[in-house]
N, C-alpha and C positions, 0 to 999 in steps of 0.2 A: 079540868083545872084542879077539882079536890083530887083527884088521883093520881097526877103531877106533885103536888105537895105532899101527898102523903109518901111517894116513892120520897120525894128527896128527903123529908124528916128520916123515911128507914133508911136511906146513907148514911144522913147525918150522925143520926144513932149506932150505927152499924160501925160507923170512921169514931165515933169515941168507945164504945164497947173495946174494940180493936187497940187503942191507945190505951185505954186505962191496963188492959190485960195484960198489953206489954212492958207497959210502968212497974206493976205490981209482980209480974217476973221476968222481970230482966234479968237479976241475978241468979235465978235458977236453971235446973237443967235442962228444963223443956226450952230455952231460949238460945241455952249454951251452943246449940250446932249451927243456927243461925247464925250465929255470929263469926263462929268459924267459918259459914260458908262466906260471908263476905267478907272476910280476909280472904279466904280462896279467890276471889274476886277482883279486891283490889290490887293482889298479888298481881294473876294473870293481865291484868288491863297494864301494869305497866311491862307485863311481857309480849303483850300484842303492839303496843307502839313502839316498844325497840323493834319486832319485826317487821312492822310495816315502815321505817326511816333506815331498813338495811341492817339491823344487827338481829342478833340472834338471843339466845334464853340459855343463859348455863346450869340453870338448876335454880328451882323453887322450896324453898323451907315455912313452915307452919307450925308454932309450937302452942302447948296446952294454953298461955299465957294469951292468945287472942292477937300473937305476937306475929309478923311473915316479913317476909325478904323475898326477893327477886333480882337473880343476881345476873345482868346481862352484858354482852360483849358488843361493843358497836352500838350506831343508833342512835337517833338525836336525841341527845341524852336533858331538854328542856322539857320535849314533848317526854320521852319516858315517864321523867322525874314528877309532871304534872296530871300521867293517866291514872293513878292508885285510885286516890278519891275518886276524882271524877267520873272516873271508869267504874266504881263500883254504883255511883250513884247513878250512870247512865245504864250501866247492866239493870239495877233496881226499877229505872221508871220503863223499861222494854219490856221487862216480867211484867211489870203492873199491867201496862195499857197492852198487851196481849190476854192478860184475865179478863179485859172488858170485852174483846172482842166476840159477839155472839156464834160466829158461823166456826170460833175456832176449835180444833181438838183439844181440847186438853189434857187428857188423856197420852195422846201423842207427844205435847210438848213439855210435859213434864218427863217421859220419860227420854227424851231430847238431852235432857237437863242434865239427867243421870248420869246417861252415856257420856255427853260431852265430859263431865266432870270425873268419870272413871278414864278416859282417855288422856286429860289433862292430867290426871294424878301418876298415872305409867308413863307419863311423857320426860315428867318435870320435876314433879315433887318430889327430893332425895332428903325428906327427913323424916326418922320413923313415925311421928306421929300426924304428922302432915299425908305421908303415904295411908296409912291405913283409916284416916279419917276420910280423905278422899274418896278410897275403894266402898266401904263402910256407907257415908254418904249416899254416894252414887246408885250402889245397887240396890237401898235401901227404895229410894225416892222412883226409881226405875219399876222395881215391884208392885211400890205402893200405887203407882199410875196405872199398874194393869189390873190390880184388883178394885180399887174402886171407882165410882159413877164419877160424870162429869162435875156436877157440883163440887162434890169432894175436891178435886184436882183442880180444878176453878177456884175452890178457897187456897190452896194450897198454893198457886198462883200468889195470890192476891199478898198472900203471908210472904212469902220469898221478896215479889215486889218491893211490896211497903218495908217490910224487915230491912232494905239494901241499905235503898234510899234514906228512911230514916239514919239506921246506924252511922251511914254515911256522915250525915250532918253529927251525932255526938262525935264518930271521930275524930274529924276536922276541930273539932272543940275542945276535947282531951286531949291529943298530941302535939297540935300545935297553938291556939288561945289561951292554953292553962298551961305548955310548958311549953314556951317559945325557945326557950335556950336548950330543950330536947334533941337530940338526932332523930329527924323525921325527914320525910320527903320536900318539905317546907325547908328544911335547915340545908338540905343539900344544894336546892333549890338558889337558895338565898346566896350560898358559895357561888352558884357558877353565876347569876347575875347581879351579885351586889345589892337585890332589894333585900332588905328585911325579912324573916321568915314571917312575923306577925302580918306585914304585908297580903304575902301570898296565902295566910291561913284566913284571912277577914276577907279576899277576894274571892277563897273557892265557898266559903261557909255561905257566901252572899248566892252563889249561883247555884249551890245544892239547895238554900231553903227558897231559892224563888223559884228553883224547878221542881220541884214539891212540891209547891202552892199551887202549879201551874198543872201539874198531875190531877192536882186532888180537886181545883177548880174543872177541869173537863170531863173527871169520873162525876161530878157532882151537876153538872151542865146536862149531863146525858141521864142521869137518874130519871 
């Protein structure tokens, strides 16, 4: 039982360490590619549901600004218009709760990570700085997985995870709760069915931080 407690207090402290760090530099550089990667993220997930409802992917853009576009042909374009977010936020909680898992490589699946994302960036990305952050990214995170231990790559894990999923929830709160009258996936959204953008930005803000809570409840269950 004291040993129980005592793992979960070092979560607990381990999940605010982890939080405060990232409070404290978020606007720095060590945080900056994170951020990019999930816009790469949010980009792709709405590149994947236009493929999977029949359309296809014309080209992917990323700029310094944190900024991405996905520009697609075909496709149901409800489900597209609603994978961004939620797609990066579910990309984030599959990272996480793959760092939990004991038997896995990690090693391995970081460098997964790399490859996929050097492959998506020659697939898709035709903007120069979106391209060579991709490549840059990729083979960095690729390398880094063959030289270091699992711990390492296991934290690394954990960082990509949480990084998503969080991010996820401020974007949803930045682009569309603080500028509802923005061009966003929200406002497009609101065009083709007539709700509100704020609407659709208080429904998805609702299911990224309850599926957070719901992440960080069964990381914290298994401590």
């Amino acid at each position: 039982m004291k040993r129980k407690l005592v793992r979960k207090l070092r979560f607990l402290s381990g999940f605010a360490m982890f939080l405060g760090g990232l409070w404290f530099l978020w606007d720095t550089p060590l945080i900056y590619p994170l951020k990019i990667f999930v816009v790469l993220l949010h980009e792709i997930s709405h590149g994947i549901a236009a493929l999977a409802t029949g359309g296809s992917i014309e080209r992917i853009t990323l700029d310094a600004e944190q900024g991405g576009a996905c520009y697609c042909d075909g496709g149901n374009a409800f489900l597209t218009l609603s994978a961004g977010y939620l797609g990066s936020l579910l990309w984030g909680g599959l990272i996480f709760s793959v760092a939990r898992m004991k038997r896995v490589n990690t090693g391995w699946i970081n460098s997964l990570i790399g490859v996929a994302v050097i492959v998506l960036s020659l697939m898709y990305i035709r903007s120069d700085f979106g391209l060579v952050f991709g490549l840059v990214f990729g083979v960095t995170l690729f390398f880094a997985a063959q030289k270091t231990g699992p711990a390492m790559n296991r934290g690394v894990l954990f960082v990509l995870g949480l990084t998503s999923a969080l991010y996820a929830i401020l974007d949803i709160k930045g682009d569309i709760l603080d500028r509802p009258e923005a061009l966003s996936d929200a406002r497009m959204l609101a065009d083709l069915t007539g709700i509100p953008a704020l609407v659709w930005g208080i429904a998805w803000i609702s299911i990224a931080i309850i599926y957070s809570l719901w992440l960080l409840y069964g990381a914290y269950e298994e401590a």
